[in-house]
N, C-alpha and C positions, 0 to 999 in steps of 0.2 A: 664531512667537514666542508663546509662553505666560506670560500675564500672572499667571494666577491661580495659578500656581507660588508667588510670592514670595510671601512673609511680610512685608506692608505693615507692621505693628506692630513688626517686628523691624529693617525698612527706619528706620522715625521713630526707635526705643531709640540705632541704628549710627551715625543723624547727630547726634544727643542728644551717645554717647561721643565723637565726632570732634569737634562742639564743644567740648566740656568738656576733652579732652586738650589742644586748642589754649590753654585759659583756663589750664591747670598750664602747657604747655609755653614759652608768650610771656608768661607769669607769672612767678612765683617761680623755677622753673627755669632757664631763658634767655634771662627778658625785659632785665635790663640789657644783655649783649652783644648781643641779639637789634638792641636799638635804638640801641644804638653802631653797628653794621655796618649799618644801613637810614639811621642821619645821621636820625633824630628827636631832639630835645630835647623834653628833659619838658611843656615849655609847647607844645607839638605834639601832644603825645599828649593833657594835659588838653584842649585845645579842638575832638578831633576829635569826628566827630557818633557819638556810639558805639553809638547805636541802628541809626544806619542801617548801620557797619559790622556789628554784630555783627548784625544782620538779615539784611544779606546773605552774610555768612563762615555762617550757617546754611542759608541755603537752598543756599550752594554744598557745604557736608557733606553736604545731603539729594540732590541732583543725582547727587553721589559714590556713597551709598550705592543710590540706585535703579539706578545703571549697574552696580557690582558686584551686586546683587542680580538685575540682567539677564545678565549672563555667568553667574554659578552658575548660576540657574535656570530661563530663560527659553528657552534655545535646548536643547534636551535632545541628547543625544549620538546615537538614531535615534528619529524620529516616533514619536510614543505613549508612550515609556519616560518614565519618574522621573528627575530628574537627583537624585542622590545625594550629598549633601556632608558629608564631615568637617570638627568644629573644626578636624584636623591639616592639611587640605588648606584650609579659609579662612584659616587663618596662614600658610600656604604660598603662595597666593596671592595674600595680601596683603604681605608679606613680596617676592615675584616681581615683582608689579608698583611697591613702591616702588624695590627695587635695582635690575629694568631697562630701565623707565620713567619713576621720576617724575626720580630722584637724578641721571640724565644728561643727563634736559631743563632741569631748572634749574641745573645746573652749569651746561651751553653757555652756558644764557643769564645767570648770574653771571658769567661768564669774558670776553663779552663787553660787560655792564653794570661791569669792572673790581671785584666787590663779591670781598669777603675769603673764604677757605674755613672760615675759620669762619661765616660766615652762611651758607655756602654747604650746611654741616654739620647747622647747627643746624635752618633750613629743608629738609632735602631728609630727618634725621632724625626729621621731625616725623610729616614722610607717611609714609615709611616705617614708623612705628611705628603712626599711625591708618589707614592700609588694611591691618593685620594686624590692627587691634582691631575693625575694619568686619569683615574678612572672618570672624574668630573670631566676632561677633554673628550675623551669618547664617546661618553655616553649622550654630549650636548650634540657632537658633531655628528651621529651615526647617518 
């Protein structure tokens, strides 16, 4: 495993976008339905501790984007070679990994938490869209 492959700067920008897409996307976007299908009320939301959430909804986009940034570039395809990444192929793999991985493990587990497919949609949407923005970031900046 080769660490000094990735592009740490580009690692912190990916978890930056994956934050900030979250703040449109449970925002103005989708956040009313978002929080109708999760059963928060607004006096919920105002008194939750939102430092500590959004502290940790950050360091878990940064965990995100060092793990994608370990699949691109850490395990190279034979010993000693450059791994090689296109933007086409970091949207492609990001893109890959939310249709088929993220979108079918939170379905199961909506399906069994009884929760609606539209939250179902709109959650497994989100990833979908920010591990194609992670992996477009990396793969431009490598």
């Amino acid at each position: 495993m080769d660490f000094s492959a990735i592009n740490w700067l580009a690692v912190i920008v990916a978890a930056v976008a994956f934050f900030a897409l979250g703040a449109l996307w449970y925002g103005p976007l989708f956040g009313k339905p978002w929080q109708k299908g999760v059963g928060l009320s607004d006096e919920e939301i105002k008194s939750a501790n939102m430092g500590k959430l959004f502290g940790s909804a950050f360091i878990f986009a940064l965990i995100i984007s060092v793990g994608m940034a370990m699949f691109f570039f850490a395990f190279p395809a034979e010993p000693g070679s450059e791994q090689v990444m296109t933007m086409e192929m970091g949207a492609m793999y990001g893109i890959m990994t939310g249709v088929f991985f993220l979108f079918p493990s939170i379905s199961m587990n909506y399906l069994f938490a009884r929760k609606s497919s539209k939250l179902m949609l709109i959650d497994s949407g989100y990833h979908i869209v920010a591990y194609t923005v992670v992996g477009v970031i990396l793969a431009a900046w490598q």
